[in-house]
N, C-alpha and C positions, 0 to 999 in steps of 0.2 A: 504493500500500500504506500510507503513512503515513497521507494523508486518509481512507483506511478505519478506519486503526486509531484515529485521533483521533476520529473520528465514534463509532465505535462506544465509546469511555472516554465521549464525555458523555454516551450514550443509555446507561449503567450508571448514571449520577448519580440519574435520577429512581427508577430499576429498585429498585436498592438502598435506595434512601429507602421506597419503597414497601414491602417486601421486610422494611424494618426494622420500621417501623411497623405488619405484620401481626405480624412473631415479635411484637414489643412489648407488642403489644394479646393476643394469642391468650397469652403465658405468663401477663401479669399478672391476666388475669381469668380463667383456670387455677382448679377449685376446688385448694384447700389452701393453708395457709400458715403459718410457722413462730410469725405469731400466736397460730395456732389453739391452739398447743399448750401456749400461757400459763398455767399452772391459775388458776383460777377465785378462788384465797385471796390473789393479786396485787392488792394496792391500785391504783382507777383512774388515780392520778396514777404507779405507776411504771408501770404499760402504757402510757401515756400517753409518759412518756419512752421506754420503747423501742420504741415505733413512728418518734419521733422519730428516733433514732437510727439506725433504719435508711430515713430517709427519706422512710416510706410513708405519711407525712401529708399531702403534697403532692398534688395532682391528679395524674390520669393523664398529660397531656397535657405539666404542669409538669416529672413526670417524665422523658417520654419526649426531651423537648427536651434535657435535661440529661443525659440517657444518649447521646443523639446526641454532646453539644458532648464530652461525656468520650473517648470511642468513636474520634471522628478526628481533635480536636487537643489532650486534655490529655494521655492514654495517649502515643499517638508521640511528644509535646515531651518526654513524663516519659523516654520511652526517649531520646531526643536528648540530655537532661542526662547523662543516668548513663554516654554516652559519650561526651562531651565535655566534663561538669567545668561544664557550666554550671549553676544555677539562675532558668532562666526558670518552670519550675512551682510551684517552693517554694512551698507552703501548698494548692494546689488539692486540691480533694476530687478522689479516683480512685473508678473502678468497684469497691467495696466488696463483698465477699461478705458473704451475710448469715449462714452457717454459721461463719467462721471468721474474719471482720473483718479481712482481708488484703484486697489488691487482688486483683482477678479476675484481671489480663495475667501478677503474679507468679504467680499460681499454674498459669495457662498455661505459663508457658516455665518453669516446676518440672517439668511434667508431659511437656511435647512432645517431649525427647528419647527417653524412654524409647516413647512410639509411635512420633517418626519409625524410630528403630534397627527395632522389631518388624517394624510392621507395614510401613516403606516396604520394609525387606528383603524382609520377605512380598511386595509388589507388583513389586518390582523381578523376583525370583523367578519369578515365573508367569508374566512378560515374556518374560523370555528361554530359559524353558520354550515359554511358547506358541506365540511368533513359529516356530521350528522347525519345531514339531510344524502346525502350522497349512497353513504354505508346503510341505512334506513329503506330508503326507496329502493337500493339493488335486493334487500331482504326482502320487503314485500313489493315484491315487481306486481307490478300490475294491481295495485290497491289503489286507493284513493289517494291514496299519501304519495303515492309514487307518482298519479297522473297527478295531483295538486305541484308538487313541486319539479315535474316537467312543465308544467306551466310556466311557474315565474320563473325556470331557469329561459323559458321561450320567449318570454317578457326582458329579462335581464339582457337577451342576447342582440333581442331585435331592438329594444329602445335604445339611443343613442343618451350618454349622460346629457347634455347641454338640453334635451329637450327634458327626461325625469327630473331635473338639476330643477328646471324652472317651473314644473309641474309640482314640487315638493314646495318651492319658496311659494305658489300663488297660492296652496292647499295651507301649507303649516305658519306660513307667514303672513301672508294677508289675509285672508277668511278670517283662519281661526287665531292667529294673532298669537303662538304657542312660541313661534323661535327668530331671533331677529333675521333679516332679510341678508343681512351683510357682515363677514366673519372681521372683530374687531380686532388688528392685531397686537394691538398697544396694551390688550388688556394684560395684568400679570396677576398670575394667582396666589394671591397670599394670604387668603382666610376661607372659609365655607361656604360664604356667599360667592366670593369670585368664580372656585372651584366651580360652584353650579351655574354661572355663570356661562362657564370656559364649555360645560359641556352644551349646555344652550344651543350654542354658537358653532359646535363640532357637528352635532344632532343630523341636519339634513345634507351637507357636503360629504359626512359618513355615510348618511344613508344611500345617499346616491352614488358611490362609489362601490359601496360596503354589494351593493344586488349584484351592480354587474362584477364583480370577482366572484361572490358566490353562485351566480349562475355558470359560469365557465367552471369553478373549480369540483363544483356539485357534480356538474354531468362527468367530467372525468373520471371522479371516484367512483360514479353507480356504473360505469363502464369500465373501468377496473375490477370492481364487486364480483361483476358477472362474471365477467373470464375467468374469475380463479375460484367461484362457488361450482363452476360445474368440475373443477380439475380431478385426478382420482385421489389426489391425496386430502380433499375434502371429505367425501365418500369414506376414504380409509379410517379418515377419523370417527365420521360419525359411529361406522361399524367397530371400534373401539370403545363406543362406549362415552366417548366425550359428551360434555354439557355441550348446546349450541353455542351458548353464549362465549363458550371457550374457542369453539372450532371457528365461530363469525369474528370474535375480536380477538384471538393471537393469530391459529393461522391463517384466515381468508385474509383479515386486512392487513399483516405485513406484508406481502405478498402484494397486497393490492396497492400498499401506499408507492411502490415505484415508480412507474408514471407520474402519480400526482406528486412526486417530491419534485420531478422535471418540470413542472407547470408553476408547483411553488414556487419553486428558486428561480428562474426564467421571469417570475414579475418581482420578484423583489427591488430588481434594481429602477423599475418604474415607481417605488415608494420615492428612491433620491433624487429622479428623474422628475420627479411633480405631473401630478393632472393638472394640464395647461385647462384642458378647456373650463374642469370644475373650478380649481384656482380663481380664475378670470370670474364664473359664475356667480361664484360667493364672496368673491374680494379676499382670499387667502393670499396673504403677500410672502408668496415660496418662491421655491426653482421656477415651478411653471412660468410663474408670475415676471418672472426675470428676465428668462429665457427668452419669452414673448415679446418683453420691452426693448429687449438687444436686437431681435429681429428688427421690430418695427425701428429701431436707432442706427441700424448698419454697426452694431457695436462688437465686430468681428473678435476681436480677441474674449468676450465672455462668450458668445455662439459656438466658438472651437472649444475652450475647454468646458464647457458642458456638455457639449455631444462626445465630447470623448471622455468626461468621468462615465458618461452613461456606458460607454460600450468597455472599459475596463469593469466596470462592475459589472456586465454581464461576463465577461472573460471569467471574473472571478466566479462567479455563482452557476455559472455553467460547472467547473472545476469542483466547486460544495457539493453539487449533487453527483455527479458523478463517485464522489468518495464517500456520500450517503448512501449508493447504492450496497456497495461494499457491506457497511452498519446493518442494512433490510433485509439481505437477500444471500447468507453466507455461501450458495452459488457461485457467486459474481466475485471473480479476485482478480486482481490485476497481475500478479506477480510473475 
């Protein structure tokens, strides 16, 4: 297992280089750019300076080398001073935004709690909605309970969030007047009231997130269920003598949770990645939120490194589950 997992870390090295140097290439020659929108009565010597200043007089390549060297050892050393008092970065240029001349990583980890809270509760939520609902429905196939929750996973799949997103705020927010319209993000929880407060305001951007994960991760598992309750070594059990309850939750759903550990891990990295469109919905001022703003700003250097934290944490959690498989399925060995 270890010579798997080390094998597979340096076959991310090139993956990721590669991976970098497309976002790199595919944003920076992107039509738009906040040059664009210079007017025209700017004397050539101060455009001149502020292209300078944002860097973008360097070759492509000059660039990309030096968003690399920033990206993996001046950002983490800069994070390594700031927790332990050293100055080994002092003076290095950081990944500069071009909208608002701060470092790109602060304005990341400005932003990331207020996604992870949303939307990881959202995902965490539809988790442990699904799993139930999933292992349930493949045991009584064809019950009530099974077609009920082939339904809303039908629901879950076919409604788009932006439209349940604003079918939740006109139902729980204006009608009935249960949860504010718009997520505050200035609020901080520091007594009982806030706390209830905090969750208020969590309520329907979970819930609308919280369906559609549980609809996709539901029908996985009752589709996992099924292929391994007809298997013979379910049958073997029961002729054994086992309780059901033993033969359905140790062996049917180890067995079963393989796939859905692929499904799990595969979105996780959209918890760091933010729901743009919910984010935008409900006023959660996260990645999404960010993200979206750099688009519409031409704000190139935050655009490249968030499509590539996002695809290094898929690299990564691709990698998790594959050595989770290992953990489920003592079958399955790398070695």
């Amino acid at each position: 297992m270890l010579t798997f997992t080390l094998r597979r870390l340096l076959l991310a090295i090139p993956t990721l280089l590669a991976i970098s140097l497309v976002i790199f290439l595919l944003v920076d020659y992107a039509p738009g750019s906040p040059l664009s929108d210079i007017p025209l009565t700017v004397p050539p010597d101060v455009r001149q300076k502020m292209i300078e200043a944002m860097g973008a007089d360097q070759p492509v390549f000059v660039r990309y080398l030096l968003w690399l060297k920033q990206f993996f050892w001046i950002e983490p050393m800069t994070q390594f001073d700031y927790w332990f008092g050293t100055s080994y970065m002092e003076g290095e240029q950081r990944i500069l935004s071009w909208q608002t001349r701060s470092p790109v990583f602060s304005i990341i980890g400005e932003r990331l709690p207020q996604t992870l809270i949303v939307i990881g509760t959202a995902y965490l939520v539809g988790i442990l909605i699904a799993l139930p609902i999933g292992i349930y429905s493949a045991y009584r196939q064809y019950s009530i309970f099974d077609q009920a929750g082939t339904l809303v996973a039908m629901i879950g799949f076919s409604v788009p969030t932006f439209f349940s997103g604003t079918l939740l705020i006109i139902i729980f927010a204006v009608w009935l007047g249960w949860f504010p319209t718009k997520y505050d993000t200035t609020l901080e929880v520091t007594d009982w009231a806030s706390f209830l407060e905090q969750l208020r305001q969590m309520a329907m951007p979970v819930m609308t997130l919280g369906l559609a994960n549980a609809a996709a991760i539901s029908r996985y598992m009752r589709s996992s269920m099924l292929d391994n309750m007809s298997m013979d070594y379910v049958r073997t059990a029961r002729a054994k003598g086992l309780s059901e309850r033993t033969v359905v939750l140790k062996h049917v759903l180890r067995n079963s949770l393989i796939p859905v550990v692929t499904v799990i891990a595969l979105g996780i990295p959209s918890i760091f990645g933010g729901a743009i469109i919910t984010e935008n919905l409900f006023g959660v001022n996260g990645i999404g939120a960010a993200l979206i703003g750099a688009i519409h700003a031409s704000d190139l250097p935050m655009v490249q490194t968030l499509a590539f934290i996002f695809a290094v944490l898929i690299v990564l959690f691709n990698l998790i589950a594959d050595v989770l498989y290992g953990f489920l399925d003592p079958r399955i060995r790398y070695d």
